[in-house]
C-alpha positions as CSV (number, residue, x, y, z in Angstrom):
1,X,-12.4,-114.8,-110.1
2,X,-15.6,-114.2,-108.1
3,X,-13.2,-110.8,-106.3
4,X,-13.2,-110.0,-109.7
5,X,-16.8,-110.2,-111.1
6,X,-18.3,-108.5,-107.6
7,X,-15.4,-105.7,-108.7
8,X,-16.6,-105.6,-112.3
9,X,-20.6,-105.2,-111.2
10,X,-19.5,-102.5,-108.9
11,X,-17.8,-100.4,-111.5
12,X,-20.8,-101.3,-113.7
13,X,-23.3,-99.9,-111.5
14,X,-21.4,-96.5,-110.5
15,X,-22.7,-95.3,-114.5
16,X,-25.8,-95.0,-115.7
17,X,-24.3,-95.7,-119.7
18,X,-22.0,-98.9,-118.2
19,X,-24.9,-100.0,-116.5
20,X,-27.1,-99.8,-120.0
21,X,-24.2,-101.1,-121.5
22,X,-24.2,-104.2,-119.0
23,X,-27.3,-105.6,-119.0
24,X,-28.0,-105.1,-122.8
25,X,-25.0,-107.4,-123.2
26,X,-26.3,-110.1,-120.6
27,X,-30.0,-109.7,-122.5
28,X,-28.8,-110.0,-125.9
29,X,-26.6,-112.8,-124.7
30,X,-29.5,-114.8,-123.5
31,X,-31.7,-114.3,-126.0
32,X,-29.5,-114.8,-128.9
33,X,-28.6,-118.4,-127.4
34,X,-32.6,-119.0,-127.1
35,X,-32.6,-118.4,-130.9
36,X,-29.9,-120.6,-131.4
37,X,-31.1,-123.6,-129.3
38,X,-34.5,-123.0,-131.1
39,X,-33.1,-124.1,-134.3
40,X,-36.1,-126.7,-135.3
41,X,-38.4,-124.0,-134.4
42,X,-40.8,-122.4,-136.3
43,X,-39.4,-119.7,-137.9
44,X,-42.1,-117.3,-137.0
45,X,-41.1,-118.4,-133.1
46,X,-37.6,-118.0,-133.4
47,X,-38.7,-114.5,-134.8
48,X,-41.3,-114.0,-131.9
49,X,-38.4,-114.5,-129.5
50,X,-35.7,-112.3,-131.1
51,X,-38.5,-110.1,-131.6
52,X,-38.7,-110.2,-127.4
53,X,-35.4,-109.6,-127.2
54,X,-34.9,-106.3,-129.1
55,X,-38.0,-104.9,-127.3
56,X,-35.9,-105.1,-123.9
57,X,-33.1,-103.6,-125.0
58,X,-35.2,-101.0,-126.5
59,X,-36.9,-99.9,-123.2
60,X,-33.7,-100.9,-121.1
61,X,-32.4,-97.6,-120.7
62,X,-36.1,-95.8,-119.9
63,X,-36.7,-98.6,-117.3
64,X,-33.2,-98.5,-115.3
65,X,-33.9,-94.5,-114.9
66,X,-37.3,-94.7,-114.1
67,X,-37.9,-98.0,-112.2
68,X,-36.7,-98.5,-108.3
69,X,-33.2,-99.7,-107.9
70,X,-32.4,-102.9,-106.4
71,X,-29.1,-102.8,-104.3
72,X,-28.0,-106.1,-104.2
73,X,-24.7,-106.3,-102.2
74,X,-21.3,-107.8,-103.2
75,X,-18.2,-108.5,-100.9
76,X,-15.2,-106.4,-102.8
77,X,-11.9,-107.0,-100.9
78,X,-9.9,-103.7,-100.4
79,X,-6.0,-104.1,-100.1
80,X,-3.9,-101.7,-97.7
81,X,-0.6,-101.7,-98.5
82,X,2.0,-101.4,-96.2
83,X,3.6,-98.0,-98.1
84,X,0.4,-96.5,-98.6
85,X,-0.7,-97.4,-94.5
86,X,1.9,-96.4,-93.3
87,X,2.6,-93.3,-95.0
88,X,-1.1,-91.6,-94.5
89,X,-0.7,-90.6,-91.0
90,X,2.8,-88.8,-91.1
91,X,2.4,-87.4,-88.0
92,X,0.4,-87.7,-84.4
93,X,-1.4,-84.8,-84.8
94,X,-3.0,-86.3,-88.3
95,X,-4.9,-88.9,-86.0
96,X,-6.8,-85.8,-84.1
97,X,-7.2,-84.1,-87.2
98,X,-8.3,-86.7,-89.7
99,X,-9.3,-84.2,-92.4
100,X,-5.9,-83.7,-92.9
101,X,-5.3,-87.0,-93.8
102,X,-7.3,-85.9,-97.0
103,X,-4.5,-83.7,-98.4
104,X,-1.7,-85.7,-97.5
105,X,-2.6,-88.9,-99.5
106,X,-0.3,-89.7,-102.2
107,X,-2.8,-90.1,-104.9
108,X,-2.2,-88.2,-108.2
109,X,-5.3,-85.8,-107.7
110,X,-5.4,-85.5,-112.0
111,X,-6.7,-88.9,-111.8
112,X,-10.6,-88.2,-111.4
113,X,-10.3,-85.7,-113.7
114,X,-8.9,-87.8,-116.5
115,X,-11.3,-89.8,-115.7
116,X,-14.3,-87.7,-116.0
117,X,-12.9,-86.5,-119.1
118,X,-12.1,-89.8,-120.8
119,X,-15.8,-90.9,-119.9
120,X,-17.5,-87.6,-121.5
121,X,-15.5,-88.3,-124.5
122,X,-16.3,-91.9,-124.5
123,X,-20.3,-90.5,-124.3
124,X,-19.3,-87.9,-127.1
125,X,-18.7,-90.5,-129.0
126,X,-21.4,-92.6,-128.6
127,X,-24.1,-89.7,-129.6
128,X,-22.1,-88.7,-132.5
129,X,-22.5,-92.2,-133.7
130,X,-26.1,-92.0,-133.1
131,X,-26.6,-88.7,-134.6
132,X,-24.4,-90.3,-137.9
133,X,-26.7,-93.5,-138.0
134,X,-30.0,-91.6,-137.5
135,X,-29.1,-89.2,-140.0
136,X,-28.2,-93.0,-142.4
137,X,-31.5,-93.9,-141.6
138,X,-33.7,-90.9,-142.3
139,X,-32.2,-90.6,-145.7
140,X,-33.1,-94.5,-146.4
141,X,-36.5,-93.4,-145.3
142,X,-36.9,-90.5,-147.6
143,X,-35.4,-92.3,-150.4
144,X,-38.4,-95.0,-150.1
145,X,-40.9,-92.1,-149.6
146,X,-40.4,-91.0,-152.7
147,X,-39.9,-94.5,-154.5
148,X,-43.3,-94.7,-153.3
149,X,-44.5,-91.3,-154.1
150,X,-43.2,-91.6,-157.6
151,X,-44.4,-95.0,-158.2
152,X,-47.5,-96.3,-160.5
153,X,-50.2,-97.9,-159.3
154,X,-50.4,-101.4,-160.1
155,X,-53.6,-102.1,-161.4
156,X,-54.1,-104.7,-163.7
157,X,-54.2,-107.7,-160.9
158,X,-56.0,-105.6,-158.0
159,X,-58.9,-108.7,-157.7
160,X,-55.9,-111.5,-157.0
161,X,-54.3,-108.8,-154.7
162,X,-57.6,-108.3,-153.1
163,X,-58.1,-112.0,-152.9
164,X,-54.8,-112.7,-151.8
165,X,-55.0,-110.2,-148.6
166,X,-58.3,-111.6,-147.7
167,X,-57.1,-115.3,-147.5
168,X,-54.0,-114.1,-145.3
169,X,-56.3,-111.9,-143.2
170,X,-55.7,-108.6,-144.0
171,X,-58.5,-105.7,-143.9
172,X,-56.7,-102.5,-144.3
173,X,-56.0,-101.5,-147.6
174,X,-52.5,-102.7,-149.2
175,X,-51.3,-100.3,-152.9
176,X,-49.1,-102.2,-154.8
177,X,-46.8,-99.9,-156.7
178,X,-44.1,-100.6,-159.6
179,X,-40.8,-98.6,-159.6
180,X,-37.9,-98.9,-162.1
181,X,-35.5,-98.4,-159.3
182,X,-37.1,-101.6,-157.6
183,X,-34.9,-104.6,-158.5
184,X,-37.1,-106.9,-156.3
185,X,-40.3,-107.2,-154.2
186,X,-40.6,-105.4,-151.1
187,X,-43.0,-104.1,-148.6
188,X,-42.8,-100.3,-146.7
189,X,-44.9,-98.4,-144.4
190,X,-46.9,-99.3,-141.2
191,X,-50.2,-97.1,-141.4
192,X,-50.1,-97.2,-145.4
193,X,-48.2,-100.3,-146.2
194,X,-46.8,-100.2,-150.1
195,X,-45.9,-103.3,-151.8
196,X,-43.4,-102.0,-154.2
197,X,-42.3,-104.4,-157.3
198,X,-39.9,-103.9,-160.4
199,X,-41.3,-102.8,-163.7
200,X,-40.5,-106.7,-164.9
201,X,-43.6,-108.0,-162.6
202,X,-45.9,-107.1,-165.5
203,X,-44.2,-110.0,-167.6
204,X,-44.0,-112.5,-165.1
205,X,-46.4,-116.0,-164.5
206,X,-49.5,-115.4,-162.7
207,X,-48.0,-118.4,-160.8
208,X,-44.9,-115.9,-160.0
209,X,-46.9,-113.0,-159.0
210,X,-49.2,-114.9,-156.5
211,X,-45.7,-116.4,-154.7
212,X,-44.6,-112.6,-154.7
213,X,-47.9,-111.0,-153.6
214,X,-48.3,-113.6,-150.6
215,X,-44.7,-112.9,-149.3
216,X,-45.2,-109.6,-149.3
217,X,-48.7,-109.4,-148.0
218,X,-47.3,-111.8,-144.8
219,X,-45.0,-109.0,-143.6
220,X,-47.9,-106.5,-144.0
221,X,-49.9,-109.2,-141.6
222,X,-47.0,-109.6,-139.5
223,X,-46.0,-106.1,-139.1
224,X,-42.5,-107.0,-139.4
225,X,-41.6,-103.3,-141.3
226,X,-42.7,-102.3,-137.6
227,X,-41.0,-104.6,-135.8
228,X,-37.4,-104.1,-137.9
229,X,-37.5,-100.3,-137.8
230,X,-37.2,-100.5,-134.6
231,X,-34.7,-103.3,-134.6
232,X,-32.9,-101.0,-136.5
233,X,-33.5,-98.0,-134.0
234,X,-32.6,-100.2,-130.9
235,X,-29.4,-100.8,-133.3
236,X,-28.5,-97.1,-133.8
237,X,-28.4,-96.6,-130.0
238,X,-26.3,-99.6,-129.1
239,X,-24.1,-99.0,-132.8
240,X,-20.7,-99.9,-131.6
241,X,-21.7,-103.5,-129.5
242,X,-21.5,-106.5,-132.0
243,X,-24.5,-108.4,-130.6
244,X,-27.3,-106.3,-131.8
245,X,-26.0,-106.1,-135.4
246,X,-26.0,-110.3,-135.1
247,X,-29.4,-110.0,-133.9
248,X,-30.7,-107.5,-136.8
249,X,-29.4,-109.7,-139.0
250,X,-31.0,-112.7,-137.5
251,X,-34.3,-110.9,-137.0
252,X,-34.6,-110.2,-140.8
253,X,-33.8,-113.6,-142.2
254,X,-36.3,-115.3,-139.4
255,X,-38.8,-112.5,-140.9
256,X,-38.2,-113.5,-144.4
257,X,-38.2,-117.3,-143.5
258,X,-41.5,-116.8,-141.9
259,X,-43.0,-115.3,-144.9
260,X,-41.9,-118.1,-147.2
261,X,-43.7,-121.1,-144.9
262,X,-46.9,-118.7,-145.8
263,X,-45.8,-119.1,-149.8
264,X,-44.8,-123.0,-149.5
265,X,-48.5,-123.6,-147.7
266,X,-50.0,-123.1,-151.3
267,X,-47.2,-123.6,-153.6
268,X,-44.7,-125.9,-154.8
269,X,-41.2,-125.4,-152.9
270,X,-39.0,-125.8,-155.5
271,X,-40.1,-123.7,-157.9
272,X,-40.2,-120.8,-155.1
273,X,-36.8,-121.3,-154.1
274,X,-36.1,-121.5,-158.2
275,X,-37.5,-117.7,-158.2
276,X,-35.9,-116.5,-155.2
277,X,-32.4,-117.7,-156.8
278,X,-33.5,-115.7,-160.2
279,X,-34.2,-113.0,-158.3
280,X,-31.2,-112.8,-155.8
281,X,-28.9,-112.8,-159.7
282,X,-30.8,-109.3,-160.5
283,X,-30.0,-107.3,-157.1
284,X,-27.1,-105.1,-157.5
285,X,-26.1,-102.1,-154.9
286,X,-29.6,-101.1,-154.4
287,X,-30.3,-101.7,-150.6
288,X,-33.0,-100.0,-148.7
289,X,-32.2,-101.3,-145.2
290,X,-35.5,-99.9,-143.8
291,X,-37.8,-101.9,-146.5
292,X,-38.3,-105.6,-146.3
293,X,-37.6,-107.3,-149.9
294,X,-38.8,-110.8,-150.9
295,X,-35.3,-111.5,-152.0
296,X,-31.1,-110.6,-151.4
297,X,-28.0,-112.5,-151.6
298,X,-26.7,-112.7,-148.1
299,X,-29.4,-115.1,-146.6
300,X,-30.3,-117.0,-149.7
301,X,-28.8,-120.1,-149.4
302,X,-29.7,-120.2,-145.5
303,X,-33.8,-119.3,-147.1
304,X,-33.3,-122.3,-150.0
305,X,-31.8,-124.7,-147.5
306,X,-34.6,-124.6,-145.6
307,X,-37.7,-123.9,-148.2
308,X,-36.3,-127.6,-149.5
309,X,-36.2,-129.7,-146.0
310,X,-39.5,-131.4,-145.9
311,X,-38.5,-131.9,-141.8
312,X,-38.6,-128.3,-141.1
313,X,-41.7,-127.0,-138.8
314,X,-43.5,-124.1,-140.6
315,X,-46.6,-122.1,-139.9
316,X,-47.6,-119.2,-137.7
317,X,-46.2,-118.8,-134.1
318,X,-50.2,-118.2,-132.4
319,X,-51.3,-115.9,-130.0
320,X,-50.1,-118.3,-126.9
321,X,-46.5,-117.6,-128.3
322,X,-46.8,-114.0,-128.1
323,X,-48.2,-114.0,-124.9
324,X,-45.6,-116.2,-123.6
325,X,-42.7,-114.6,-125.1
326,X,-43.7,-111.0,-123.8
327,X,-44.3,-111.5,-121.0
328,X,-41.5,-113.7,-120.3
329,X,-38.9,-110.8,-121.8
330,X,-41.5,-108.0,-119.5
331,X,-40.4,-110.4,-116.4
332,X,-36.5,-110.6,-117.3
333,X,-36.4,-106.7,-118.2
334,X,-38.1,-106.0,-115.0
335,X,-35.8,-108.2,-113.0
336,X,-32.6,-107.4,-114.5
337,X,-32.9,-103.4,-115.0
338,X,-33.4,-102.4,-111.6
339,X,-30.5,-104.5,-109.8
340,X,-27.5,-102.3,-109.1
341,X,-24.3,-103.8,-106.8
342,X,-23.1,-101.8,-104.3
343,X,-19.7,-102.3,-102.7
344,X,-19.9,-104.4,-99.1
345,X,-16.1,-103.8,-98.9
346,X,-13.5,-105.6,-96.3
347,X,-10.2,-104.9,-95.5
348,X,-7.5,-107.4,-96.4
349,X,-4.1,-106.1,-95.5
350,X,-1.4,-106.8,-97.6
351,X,1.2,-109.8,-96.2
352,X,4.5,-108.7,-95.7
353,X,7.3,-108.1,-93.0
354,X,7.0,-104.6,-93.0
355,X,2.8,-104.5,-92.2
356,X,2.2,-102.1,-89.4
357,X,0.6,-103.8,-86.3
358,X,-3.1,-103.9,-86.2
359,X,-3.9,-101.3,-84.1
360,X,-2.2,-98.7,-86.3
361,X,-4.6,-100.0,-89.3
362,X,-7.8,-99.6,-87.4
363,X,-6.6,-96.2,-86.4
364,X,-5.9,-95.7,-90.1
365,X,-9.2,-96.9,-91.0
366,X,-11.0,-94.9,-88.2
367,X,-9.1,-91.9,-89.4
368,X,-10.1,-92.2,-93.2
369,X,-13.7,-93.0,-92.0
370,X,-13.5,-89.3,-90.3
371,X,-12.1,-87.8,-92.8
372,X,-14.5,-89.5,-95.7
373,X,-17.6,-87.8,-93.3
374,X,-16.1,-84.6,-93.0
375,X,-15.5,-84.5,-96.6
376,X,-18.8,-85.4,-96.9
377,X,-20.2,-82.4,-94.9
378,X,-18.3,-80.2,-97.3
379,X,-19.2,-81.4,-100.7
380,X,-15.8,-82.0,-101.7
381,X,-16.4,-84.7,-104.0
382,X,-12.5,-85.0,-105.2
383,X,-11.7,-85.5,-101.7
384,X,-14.5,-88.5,-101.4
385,X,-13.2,-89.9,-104.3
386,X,-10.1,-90.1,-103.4
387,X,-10.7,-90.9,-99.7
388,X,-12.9,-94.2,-100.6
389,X,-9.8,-95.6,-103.0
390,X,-8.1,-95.0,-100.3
391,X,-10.0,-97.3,-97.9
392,X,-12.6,-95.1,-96.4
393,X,-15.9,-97.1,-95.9
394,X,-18.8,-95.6,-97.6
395,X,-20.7,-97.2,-95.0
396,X,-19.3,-96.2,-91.9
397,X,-21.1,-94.5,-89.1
398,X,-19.4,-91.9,-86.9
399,X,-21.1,-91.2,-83.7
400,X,-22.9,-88.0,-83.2
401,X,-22.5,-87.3,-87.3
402,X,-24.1,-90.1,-88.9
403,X,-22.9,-91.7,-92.3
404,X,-21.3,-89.7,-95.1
405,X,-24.5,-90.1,-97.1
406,X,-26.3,-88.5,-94.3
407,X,-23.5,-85.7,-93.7
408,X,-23.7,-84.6,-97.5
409,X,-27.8,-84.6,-97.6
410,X,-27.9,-82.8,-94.3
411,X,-25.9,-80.2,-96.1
412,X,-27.3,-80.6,-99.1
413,X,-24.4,-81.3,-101.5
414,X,-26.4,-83.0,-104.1
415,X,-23.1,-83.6,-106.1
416,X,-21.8,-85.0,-103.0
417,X,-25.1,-87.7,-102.6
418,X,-24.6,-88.9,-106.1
419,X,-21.1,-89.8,-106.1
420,X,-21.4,-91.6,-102.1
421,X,-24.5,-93.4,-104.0
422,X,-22.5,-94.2,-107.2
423,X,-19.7,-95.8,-104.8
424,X,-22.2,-98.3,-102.5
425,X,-23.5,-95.9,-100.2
426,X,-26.6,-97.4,-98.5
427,X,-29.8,-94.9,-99.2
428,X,-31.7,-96.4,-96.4
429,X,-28.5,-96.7,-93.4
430,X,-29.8,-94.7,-90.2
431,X,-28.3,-93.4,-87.3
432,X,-30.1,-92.9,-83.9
433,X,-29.8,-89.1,-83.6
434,X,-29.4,-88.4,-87.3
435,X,-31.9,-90.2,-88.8
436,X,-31.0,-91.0,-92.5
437,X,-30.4,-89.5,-95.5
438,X,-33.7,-88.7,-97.0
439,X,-35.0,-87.6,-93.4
440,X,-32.0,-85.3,-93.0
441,X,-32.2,-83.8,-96.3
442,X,-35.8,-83.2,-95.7
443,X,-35.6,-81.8,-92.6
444,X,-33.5,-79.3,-94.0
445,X,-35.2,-78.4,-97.0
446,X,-32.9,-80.1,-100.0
447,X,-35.8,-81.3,-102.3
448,X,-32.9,-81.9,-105.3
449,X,-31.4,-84.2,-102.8
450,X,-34.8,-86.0,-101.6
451,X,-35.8,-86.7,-105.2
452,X,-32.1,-88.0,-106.0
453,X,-32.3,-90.5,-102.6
454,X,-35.8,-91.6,-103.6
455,X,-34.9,-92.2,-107.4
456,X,-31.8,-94.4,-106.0
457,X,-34.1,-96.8,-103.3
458,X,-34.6,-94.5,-100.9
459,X,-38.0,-95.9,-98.4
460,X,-40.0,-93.0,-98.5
461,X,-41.9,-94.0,-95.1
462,X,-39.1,-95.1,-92.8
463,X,-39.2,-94.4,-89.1
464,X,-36.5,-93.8,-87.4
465,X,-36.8,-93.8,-84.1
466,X,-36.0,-90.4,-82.3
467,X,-36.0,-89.2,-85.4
468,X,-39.8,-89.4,-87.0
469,X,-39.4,-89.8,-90.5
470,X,-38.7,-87.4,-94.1
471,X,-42.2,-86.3,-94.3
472,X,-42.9,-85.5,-90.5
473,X,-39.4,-83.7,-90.5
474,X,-39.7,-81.9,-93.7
475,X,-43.2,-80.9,-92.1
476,X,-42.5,-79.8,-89.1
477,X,-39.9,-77.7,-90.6
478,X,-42.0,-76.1,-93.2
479,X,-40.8,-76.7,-96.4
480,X,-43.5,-77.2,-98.4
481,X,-41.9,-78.0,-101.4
482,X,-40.3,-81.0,-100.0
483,X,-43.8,-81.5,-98.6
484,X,-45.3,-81.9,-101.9
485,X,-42.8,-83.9,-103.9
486,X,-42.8,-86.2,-101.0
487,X,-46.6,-87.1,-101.1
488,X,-46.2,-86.9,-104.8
489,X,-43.7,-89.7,-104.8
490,X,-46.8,-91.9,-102.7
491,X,-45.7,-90.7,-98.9
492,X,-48.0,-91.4,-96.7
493,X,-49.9,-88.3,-95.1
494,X,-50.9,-90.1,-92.2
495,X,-48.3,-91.7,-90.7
496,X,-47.2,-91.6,-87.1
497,X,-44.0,-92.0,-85.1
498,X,-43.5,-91.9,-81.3
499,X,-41.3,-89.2,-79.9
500,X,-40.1,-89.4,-76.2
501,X,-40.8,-86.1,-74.4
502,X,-37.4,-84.2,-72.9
503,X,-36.6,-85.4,-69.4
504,X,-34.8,-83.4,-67.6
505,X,-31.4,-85.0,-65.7
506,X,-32.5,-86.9,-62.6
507,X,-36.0,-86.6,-62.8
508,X,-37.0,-89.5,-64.5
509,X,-36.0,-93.2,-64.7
510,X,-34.7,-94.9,-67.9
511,X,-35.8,-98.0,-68.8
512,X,-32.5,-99.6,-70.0
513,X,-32.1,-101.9,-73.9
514,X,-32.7,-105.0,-73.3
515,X,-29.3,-107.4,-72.9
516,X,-27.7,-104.1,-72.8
517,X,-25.3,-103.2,-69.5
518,X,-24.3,-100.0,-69.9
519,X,-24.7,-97.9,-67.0
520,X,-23.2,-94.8,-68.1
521,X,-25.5,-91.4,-67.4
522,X,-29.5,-91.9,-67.0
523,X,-30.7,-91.9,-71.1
524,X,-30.5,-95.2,-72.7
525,X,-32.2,-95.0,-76.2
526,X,-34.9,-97.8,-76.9
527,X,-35.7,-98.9,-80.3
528,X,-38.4,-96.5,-79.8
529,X,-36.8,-93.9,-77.3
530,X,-38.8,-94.8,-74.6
531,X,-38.6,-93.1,-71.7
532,X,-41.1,-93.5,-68.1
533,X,-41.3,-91.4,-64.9
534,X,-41.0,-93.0,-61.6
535,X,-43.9,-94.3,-62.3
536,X,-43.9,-96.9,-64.8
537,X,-45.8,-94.4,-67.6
538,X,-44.1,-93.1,-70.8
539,X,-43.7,-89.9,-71.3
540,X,-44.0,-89.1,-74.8
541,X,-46.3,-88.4,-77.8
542,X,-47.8,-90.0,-81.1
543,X,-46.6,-87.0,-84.0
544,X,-47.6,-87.0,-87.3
545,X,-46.9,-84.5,-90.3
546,X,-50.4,-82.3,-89.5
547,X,-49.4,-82.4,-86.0
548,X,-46.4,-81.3,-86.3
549,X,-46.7,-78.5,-89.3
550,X,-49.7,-77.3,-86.6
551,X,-47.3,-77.2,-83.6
552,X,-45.1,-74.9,-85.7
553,X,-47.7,-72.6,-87.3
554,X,-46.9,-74.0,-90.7
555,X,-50.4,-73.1,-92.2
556,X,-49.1,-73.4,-95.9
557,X,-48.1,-77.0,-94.8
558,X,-51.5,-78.0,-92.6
559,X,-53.8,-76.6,-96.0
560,X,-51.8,-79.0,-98.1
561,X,-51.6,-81.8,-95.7
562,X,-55.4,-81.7,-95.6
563,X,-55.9,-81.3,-99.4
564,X,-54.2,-84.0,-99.7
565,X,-56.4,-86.6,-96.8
566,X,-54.5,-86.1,-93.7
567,X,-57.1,-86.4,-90.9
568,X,-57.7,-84.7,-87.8
């Protein structure tokens, strides 16, 4: 089960839409069952927090692509079967030449491709249904506009409207209109709000139009018409998941419940809930889903229930409960929309008489590793696809070439990057020699690449030792562009990494790693490469990115450098 649900984050994370799709489940979820357990709530809380809830899933998808990722790790077992082992390396010569291990795979190669097709029809879909449901809402909107437009001005009980919005705390001006196509009250518009009521409102009690007025005059208070448009927008972009159509619902009877605790505070509960009832008989078809109306048949006997339990809480939900519910759902949303699991894979092979014997897997493995690098090299993303569903590590380091990730932003296969990163690849894995990603692809001038590593948790200011870091690298070699959206992104245009000076063979001693015995040749890298003459002193230098652009005559580079606060 756990296999499972590491498996399941994985294949989450590799999409941007999945991943959307993902956490809007698990925030809905949460704050749904909040609601639920907050039954003896206030009504203006239980609002508050689904109020908190929609708001996350609103900005979810702008935070996940614009806030750091998170890698967070997960152990995802990787099964070699004994066919599939055995028949990758048909021949000797495939273990010398691991790329060819590539094309003799026996994996349908129409497989990625049905799958990149099946997912841009599954996101065809989804913005055709948002295209249909905007289109549903902007033709509710317009048919209010011009309820409003055409309606008259009620004027005959302006001084108890006036009074009215002063005692709920309203200063902005409220127009109350009256519209035959109106069956009931409702309220609509933010900057102008309209409180439109049917032509019958002129007959009815002084006692009835006071209940009506105050309902309507809470949602202007409360900015709920606000608050549901864009419960209704957050709705539109998730259409086809059941939760936020729950919570739409939810949010408007919690709205509505709210507004009748401010009636019941100065009037007699029964005879509001005997008004709502008579006016719940007179709605027909008419339903305009953007407006907020005082009365409608689907939550009435949830609104009545409640209007008539002396036991339930009412009143306003304060200003401590709106700080505390934002920035409770700001803390979750930040917590939960950058994570992203990336495959820590192992090899389990598969039990059976017929397993080859260990040392044929690990050449297997060592082989697909090869191959996955070289693939890497040459931006041949179908073969990197294929190769890690094979069993390639994503991970693995070869020596002298670095980590796939590395190979394909050396090159500058930005295709390539995305897919290794999509499948676990580590932004931040070095290499002695090779540095890492992001100082690879800026050393070689790829700033597509750069911002792509950076944007998936790239460290902007690692050192790698021997290797400087992106900004010194992309400095020294003069590419200014890289130069600017790397200081841009917050780099820092003073930093400084040791570099061991060249020493020729048998001239120098090498102080050897510490716990380390190898005696093979006279250069034993250091965690800092450091290397001292007979003498005991190193032999090296402090570089930094002026230094270095100076050393190479890159003037362009040393103007902006210093523009931008490098010192001397």
């Amino acid at each position: 089960m756990i296999s499972l649900i590491s498996e399941a984050a994985v294949a989450l994370s590799r999409s941007i839409e999945l991943s959307v799709l993902g956490k809007a489940t698990i925030l809905l979820f949460i704050g749904l069952i909040v609601v639920r357990f907050a039954v003896r709530a206030r009504a203006s809380v239980r609002h508050l927090l689904l109020t908190a809830t929609f708001s996350m899933v609103l900005a979810l998808p702008l935070v996940i692509s614009t806030a750091p990722e998170f890698p967070i790790g997960v152990a995802v077992t990787q099964t070699i079967e004994p066919a599939q082992s055995l028949k990758a390396p048909a021949a000797a010569s495939e273990f010398t030449e691991p790329r060819a291990i590539g094309t003799t795979l026996t994996l349908d190669q129409q497989i990625p491709r049905a799958r990149v097709s099946l997912t841009a029809l599954a996101r065809t879909i989804w913005i055709a249904g948002i295209i249909v449901l905007l289109f549903g809402l902007g033709v509710d909107l317009w048919r209010l506009h011009r309820i409003r437009r055409d309606g008259i001005p009620w004027t005959e009980h302006r001084e108890l409207l006036q009074s009215l919005a002063a005692e709920t705390g309203i200063r902005r001006p409220v127009s109350v209109l009256l519209h035959q196509a109106i069956l009931a009250p409702l309220t609509y518009g933010l900057w102008q709000p309209s409180i439109l009521l049917p032509y019958e409102a002129c007959s009815w009690s002084e006692a009835d139009l006071r209940r009506a007025i105050v309902h309507e005059l809470e949602h202007v208070r409360r900015g709920d018409w606000a608050i549901q448009l864009a419960a209704r927008l957050t709705c539109i972009l998730y259409w086809f998941h059941p939760l936020v159509w729950i919570g739409l619902r939810w949010l408007g009877l919690e709205a509505e419940r709210a507004c009748d605790d401010a009636v019941v505070r100065s009037s007699e509960r029964t005879e509001y809930a005997e008004q709502l009832v008579m006016l719940a008989r007179r709605i027909s078809n008419f339903h305009a889903r953007p407006a907020l109306g005082m009365a409608n048949r689907s939550d009435l006997s949830t609104r009545v229930t409640a209007l008539l339990d002396a036991g339930q809480r009412r009143g306003r939900a304060g200003w401590l409960a709106v700080a505390g519910a934002l920035s409770a759902a700001c803390l979750m949303l930040l917590a939960i929309a950058p994570v992203r699991a990336v495959t820590r894979s192992t090899r389990q092979n598969s039990q059976s008489a017929a397993s080859p014997s260990a040392m044929i897997q690990k050449r297997i493995a060592s082989a697909l590793d090869r191959a996955l690098l070289e693939a890497a090299a040459d931006g041949a993303t179908g073969d990197i696809d294929e190769l890690i569903r094979a069993g390639a590590n994503v991970n693995s380091e070869i020596k002298g070439d670095g980590t796939p990730l590395i190979a394909a932003a050396r090159a500058g296969y930005v295709d390539a990057v995305h897919l290794l990163l999509d499948r676990g690849a580590d932004p931040n894995a070095s290499v002695h020699g090779d540095g890492n990603a992001l100082i690879a692809a800026a050393g070689a001038g790829f700033a597509d690449v750069v911002a792509l590593l950076l944007d998936r948790g790239a460290n902007i200011d690692d050192i790698v030792p021997g290797d400087e870091n992106a900004l010194i690298q992309a400095s020294a070699s003069g590419h200014l562009d890289v130069v600017k959206l790397l200081v841009s992104r917050g780099a820092n245009v003073n930093v400084r990494a040791w570099a061991a000076n060249e020493i020729p063979d048998g001239a120098w001693e090498v102080k050897v790693r510490q716990n380390n015995a190898d005696s093979e040749g006279k250069k034993v890298f250091l965690l800092r490469d450091v290397q001292v003459s007979t003498d005991g002193k190193e032999k090296g230098e402090w570089r930094t990115p002026l230094s270095v652009a100076r050393r190479e005559n890159r003037t362009d580079v040393v103007k902006f450098l210093l523009e931008s606060g490098a010192k001397e």
